[in-house]
Biotite code that builds the C-alpha atoms (Angstrom):
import biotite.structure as struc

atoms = struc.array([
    struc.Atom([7.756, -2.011, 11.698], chain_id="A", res_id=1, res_name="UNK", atom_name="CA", element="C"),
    struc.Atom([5.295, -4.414, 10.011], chain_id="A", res_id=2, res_name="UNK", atom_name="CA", element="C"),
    struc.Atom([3.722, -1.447, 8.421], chain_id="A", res_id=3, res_name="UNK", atom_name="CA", element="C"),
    struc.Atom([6.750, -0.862, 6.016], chain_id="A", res_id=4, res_name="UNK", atom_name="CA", element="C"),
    struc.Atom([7.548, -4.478, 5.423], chain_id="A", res_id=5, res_name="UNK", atom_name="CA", element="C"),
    struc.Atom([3.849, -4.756, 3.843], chain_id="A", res_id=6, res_name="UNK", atom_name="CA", element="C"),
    struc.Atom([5.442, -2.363, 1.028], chain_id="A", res_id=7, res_name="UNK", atom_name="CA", element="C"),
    struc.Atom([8.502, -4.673, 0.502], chain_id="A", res_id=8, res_name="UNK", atom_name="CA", element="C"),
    struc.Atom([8.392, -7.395, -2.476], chain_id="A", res_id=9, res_name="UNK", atom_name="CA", element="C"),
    struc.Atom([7.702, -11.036, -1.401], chain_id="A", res_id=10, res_name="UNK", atom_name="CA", element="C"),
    struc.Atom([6.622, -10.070, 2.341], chain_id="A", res_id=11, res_name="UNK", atom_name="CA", element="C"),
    struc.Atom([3.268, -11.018, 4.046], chain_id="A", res_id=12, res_name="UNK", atom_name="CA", element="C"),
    struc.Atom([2.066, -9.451, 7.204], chain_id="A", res_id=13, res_name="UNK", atom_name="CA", element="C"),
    struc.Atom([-0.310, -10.508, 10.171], chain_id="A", res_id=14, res_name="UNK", atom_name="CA", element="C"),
    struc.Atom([-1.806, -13.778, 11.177], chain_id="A", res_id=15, res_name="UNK", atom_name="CA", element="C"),
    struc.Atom([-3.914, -13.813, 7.998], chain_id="A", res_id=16, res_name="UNK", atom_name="CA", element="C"),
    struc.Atom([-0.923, -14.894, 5.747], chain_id="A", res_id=17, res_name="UNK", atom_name="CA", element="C"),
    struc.Atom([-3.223, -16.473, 2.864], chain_id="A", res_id=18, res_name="UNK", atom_name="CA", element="C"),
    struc.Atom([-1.074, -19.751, 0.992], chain_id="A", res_id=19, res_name="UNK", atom_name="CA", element="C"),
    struc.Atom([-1.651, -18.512, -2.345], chain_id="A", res_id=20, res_name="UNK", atom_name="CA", element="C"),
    struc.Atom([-0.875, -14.862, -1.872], chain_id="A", res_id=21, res_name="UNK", atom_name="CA", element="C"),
    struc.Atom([2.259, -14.144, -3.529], chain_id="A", res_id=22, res_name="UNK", atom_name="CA", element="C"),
    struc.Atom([3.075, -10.814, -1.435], chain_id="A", res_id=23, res_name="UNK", atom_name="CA", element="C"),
    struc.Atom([3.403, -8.649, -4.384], chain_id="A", res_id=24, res_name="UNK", atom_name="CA", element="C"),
    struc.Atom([-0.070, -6.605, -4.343], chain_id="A", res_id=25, res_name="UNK", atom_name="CA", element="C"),
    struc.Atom([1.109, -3.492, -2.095], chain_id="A", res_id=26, res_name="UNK", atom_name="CA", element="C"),
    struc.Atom([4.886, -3.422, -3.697], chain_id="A", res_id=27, res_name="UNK", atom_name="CA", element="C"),
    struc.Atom([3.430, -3.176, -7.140], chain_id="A", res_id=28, res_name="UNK", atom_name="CA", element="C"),
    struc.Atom([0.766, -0.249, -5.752], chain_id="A", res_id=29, res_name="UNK", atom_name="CA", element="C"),
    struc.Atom([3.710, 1.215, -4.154], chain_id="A", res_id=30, res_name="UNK", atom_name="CA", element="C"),
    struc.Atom([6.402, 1.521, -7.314], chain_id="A", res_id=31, res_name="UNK", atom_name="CA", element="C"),
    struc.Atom([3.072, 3.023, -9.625], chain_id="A", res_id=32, res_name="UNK", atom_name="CA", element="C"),
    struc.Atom([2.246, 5.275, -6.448], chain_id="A", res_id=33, res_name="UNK", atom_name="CA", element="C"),
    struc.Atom([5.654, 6.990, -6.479], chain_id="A", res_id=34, res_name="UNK", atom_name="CA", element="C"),
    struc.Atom([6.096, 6.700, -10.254], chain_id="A", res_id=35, res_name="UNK", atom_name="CA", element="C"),
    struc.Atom([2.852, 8.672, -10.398], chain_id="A", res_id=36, res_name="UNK", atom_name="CA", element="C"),
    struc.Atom([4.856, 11.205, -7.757], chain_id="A", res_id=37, res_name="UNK", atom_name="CA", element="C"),
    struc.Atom([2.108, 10.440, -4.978], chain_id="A", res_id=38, res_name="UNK", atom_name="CA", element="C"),
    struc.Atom([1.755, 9.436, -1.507], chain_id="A", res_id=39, res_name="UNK", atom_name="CA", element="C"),
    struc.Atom([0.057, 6.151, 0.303], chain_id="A", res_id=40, res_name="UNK", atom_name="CA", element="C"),
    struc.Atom([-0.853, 5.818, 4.069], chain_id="A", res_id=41, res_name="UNK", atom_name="CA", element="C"),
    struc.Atom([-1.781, 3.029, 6.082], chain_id="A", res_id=42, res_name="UNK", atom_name="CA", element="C"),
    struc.Atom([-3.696, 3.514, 9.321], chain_id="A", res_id=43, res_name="UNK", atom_name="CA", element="C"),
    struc.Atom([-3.944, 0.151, 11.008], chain_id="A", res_id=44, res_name="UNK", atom_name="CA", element="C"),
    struc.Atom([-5.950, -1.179, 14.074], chain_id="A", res_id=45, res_name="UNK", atom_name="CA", element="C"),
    struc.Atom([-5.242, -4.386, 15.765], chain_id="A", res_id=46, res_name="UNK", atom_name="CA", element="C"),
    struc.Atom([-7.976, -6.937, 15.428], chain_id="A", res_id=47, res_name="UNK", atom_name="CA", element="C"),
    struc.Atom([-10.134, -4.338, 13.296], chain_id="A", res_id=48, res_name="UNK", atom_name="CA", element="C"),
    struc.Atom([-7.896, -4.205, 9.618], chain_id="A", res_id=49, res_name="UNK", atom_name="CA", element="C"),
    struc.Atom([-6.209, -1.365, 7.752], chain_id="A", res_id=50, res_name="UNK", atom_name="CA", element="C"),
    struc.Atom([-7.073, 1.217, 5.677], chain_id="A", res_id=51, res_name="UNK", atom_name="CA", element="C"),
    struc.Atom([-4.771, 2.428, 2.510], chain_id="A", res_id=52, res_name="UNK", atom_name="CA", element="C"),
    struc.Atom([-5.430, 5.836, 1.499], chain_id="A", res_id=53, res_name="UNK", atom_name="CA", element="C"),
    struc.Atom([-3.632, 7.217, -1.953], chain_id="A", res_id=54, res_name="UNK", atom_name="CA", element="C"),
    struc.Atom([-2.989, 10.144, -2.957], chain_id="A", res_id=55, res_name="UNK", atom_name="CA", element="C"),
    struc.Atom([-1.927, 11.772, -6.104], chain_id="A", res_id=56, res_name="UNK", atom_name="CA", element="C"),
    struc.Atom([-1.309, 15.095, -7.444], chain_id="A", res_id=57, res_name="UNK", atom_name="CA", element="C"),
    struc.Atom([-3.518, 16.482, -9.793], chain_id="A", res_id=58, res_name="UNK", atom_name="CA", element="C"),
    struc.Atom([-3.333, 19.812, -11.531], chain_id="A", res_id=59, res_name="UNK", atom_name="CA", element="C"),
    struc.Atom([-7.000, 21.513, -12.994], chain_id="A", res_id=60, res_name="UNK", atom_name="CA", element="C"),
    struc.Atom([-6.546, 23.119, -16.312], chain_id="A", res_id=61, res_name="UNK", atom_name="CA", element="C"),
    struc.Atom([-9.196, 25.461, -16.856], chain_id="A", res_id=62, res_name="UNK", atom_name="CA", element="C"),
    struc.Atom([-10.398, 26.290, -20.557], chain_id="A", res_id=63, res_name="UNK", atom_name="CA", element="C"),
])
């Protein structure tokens, strides 16, 4: 449930809550992620951190 709250405008996550984060970071990756028409995962582990992995489409043009 935290997980998709992290994505959410104004919302900080976790016992690391730093005072002069403004909770924006993740939204802002989010809305250019799916403007860009790609995908982000989180993978979390308790007392270890997360990982964020993006991914976008990309098309080769060959000459």
């Amino acid at each position: 449930q935290d997980q998709l709250r992290l994505f959410a405008p104004f919302e900080r996550v976790g016992t690391m809550k730093s005072p002069d984060s403004t909770g924006l970071g993740l939204a802002i990756v989010a809305r250019l992620v799916e403007r860009l028409q790609g995908n982000i995962y989180l993978a979390s582990q308790p007392e270890e951190g997360s990982t964020f992995t993006v991914i976008f489409p990309i098309e080769l043009q060959e000459d």
